[in-house]
N, C-alpha and C positions, 0 to 999 in steps of 0.2 A: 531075542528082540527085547524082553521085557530086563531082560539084565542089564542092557545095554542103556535102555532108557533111566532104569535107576541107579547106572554110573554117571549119566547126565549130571542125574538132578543133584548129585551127593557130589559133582566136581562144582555144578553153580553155585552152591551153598557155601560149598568152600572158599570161592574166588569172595563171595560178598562176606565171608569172614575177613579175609584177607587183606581184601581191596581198601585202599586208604577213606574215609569219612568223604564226603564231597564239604569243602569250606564253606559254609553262609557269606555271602558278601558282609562285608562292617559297615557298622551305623555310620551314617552323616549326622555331623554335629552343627548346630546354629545355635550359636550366643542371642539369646533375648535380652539386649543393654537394660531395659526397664524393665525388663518384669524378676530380673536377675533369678534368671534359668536357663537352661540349655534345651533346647529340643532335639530332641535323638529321630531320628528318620531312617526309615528302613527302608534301602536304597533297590532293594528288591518288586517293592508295594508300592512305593514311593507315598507311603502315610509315617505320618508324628507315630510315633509309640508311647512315649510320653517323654517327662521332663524333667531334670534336674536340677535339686536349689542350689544356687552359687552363694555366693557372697555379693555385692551392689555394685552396677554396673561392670557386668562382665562384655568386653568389649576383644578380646583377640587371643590368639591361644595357638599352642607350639608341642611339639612334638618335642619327647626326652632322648636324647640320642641312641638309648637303649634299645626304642620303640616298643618301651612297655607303659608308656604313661603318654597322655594329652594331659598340656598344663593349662588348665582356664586363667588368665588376670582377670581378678576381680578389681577395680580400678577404684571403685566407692566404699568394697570394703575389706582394702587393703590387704589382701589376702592373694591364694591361689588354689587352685583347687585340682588335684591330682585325680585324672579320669583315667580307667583302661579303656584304651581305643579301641577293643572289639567286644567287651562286654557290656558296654556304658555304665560302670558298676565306678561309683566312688573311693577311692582308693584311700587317699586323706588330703587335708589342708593345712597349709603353711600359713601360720599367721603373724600381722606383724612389717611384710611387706608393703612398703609405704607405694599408694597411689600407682601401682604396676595399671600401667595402661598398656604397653604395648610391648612383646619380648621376643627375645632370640637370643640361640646357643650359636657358640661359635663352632663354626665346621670342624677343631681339632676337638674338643667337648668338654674343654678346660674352661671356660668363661660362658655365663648368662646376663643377659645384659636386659632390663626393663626401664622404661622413661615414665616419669610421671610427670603428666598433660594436666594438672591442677597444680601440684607442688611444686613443677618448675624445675626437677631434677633427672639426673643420669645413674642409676644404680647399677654398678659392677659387683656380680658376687664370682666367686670360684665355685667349678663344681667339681664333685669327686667321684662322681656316675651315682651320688644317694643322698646328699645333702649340699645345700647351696649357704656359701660363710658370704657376708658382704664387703668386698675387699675397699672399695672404694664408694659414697654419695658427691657427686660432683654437679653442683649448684650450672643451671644450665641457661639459657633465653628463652622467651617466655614460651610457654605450650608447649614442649616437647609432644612430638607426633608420633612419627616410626623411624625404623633400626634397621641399618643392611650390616653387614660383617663382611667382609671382604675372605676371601678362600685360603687365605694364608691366612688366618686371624690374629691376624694385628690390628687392622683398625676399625673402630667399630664410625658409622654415619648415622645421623639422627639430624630428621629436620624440626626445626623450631614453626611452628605455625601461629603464629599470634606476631612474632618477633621479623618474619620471611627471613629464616636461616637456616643455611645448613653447615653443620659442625661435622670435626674426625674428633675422635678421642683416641688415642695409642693404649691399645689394652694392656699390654705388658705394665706400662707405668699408672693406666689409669690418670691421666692427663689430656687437655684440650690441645688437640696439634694445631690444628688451626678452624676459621668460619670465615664463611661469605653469604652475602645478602643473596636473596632469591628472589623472584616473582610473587607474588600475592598465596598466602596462605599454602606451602607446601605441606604434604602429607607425605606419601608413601614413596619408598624409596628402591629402586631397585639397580642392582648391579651385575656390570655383565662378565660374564665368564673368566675374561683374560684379568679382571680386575684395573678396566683402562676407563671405565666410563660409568656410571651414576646416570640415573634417570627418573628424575624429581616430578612427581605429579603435581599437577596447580590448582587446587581446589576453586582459589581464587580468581582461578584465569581460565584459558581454554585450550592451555596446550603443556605439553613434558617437555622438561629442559633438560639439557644432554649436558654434563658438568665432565673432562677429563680429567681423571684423578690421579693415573699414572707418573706424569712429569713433577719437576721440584714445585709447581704450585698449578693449583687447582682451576681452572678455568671451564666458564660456559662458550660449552663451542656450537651446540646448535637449541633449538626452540622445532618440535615439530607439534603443529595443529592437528589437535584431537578432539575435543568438543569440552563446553561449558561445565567445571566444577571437576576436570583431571584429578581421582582421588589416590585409586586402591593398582597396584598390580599383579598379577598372576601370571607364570612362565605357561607355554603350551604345552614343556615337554621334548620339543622335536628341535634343542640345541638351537633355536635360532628366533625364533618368537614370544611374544611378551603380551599381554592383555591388560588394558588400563580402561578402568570404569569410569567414566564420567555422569557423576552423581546429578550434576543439574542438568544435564543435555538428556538425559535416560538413553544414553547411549554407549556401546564400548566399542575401542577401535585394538584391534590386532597391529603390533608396530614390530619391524625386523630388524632387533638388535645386532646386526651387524651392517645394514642399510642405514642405521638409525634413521627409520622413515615411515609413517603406519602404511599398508599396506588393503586393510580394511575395515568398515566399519557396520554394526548391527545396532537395532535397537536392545535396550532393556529398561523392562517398565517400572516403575516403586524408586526412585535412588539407584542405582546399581551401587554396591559398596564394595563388601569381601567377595574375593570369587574364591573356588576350586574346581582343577578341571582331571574327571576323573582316568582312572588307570590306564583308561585305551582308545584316550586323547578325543572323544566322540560327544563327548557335552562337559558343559560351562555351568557349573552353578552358581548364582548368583544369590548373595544379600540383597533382598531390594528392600531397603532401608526404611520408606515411608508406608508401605501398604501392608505390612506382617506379614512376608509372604517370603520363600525360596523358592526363586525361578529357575526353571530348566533351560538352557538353550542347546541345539544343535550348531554346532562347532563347524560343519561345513556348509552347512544353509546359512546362518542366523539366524534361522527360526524357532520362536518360543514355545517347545514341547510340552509342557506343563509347569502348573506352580505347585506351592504345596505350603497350606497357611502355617504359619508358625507366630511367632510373642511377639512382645513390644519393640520394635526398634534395632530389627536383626541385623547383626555387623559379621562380627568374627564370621567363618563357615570350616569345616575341613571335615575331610575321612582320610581313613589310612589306607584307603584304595586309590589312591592318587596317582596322577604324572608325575614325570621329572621335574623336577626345581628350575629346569634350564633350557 
């Protein structure tokens, strides 16, 4: 019996040699646009751990297609700030980059594309999976906002907000295909799977305009009503849903990109701005912009699980435990 008992313990031992580590969940990151820091959040405790200096007005931030780097824009001080997404451990900065406000790689991981919302520009650089050359500066309408890339990457979209535009640029050539006028002050842009539709938030107005992109020329084919100050959007995940913050309503509505139609709506308190919604589709975190806070929400309630204070003026948000894109 006592043999038998210390085969036990000498086989447990071994399994917990053995046995692989159990992973820590990864930090949540929030952009403090003013206080230009990052708050790192332990998605675990759901508290700040502390904070990262960026560069001035750090506003939105993108994954390396490698997924060994989060890239901060520092947008005031021209710069970028290379973060590892599971240690919050600074990695380095690129400097030099004029006015990067807002960026995205394209799906095959050949081009990075950043807009400058002061400078009025579209920067195309190449990338090579370690260093980014700038192939093209294309002089743009006024306030460049946000950037969708289409699945094939070819074309990149950027809406103008100052100017209500929105532009294609052809990546290959880095050239202007074509613009059309928008509704009042568009921001963020999101596109749907097939590459047939654009879906332009209205900061300025109270609803997302549906643009077909697919045919020889671009047309607005629908307007659906979401609430006052349509800004930021985030995919669910689940291949068919989309989330669009409406910054002056403090409200978001869930809209079914293939119904193009929202479908539902909850409150959120501060601005709602950047979302992310994390790996097992069960909460919504939210920027809420004016009150220094990252709010929690429950995804099939609507209701507000907790907040969690954080810097000046929080925008950007992501972790690398996230949803699908789509």
């Amino acid at each position: 019996m006592f043999l038998i008992h210390r085969l036990s313990l000498a086989l447990a031992s071994l399994l917990l040699l053995v046995a692989p580590a159990v992973q820590a969940a990864n930090p949540i990151f929030v952009l403090n646009s003013l206080d230009a820091n990052v708050s790192v959040i332990d998605s675990a405790t759901w508290k700040e751990i502390r904070r990262i200096p960026t560069g001035k007005e750090p506003h939105h931030l993108y994954l390396t297609p490698d997924e060994t780097s989060v890239i901060v824009a520092n947008a005031g001080g021209d710069s970028l700030t290379f973060i590892d997404p599971r240690t919050a451990e600074v990695q380095h900065v690129v400097r030099g980059t004029m006015d990067p406000y807002q960026l995205r790689f394209s799906p095959d991981m050949k081009w990075f594309v950043t807009v400058a919302n002061r400078l009025n520009h579209i920067d195309i650089y190449r990338w090579n999976g370690k260093e980014l050359t700038l192939a093209k500066r294309i002089a743009s309408s006024k306030t460049p906002s946000h950037i969708w890339i289409d699945s094939r990457s070819t074309t990149a979209y950027a809406t103008m907000q100052d100017s209500d535009e929105l532009v294609a640029v052809d990546l290959a050539t880095q050239t202007l295909k074509w613009r059309v006028k928008t509704g009042a002050m568009p921001a963020d842009v999101f596109g749907t799977p097939d590459d047939k539709y654009l879906l332009v938030g209205l900061t300025g107005g109270d609803h997302v305009e549906v643009y077909e992109v697919s045919g020889p020329q671009v047309k607005l084919v629908k307007n659906i009503p979401t609430g006052e100050g349509a800004h930021a959007f985030r995919a669910l995940g689940d291949g068919r849903h989309v989330f669009v913050g409406n910054r002056v309503a403090n409200t978001i509505n869930k809209i079914d990109y293939i119904k193009l139609e929202s479908v539902t709506q909850f409150k959120a308190p501060g601005g709602p701005d950047c979302m992310e919604v994390t790996a097992d589709g069960k909460l919504l975190l939210v920027s809420s912009r004016w009150i220094k806070k990252m709010s929690v929400i429950n995804i099939a309630t609507g209701e507000l699980v907790r907040q969690v204070k954080v810097g000046k003026s929080p925008h950007g948000i992501w972790t690398l435990d996230h949803a699908k894109r789509y």
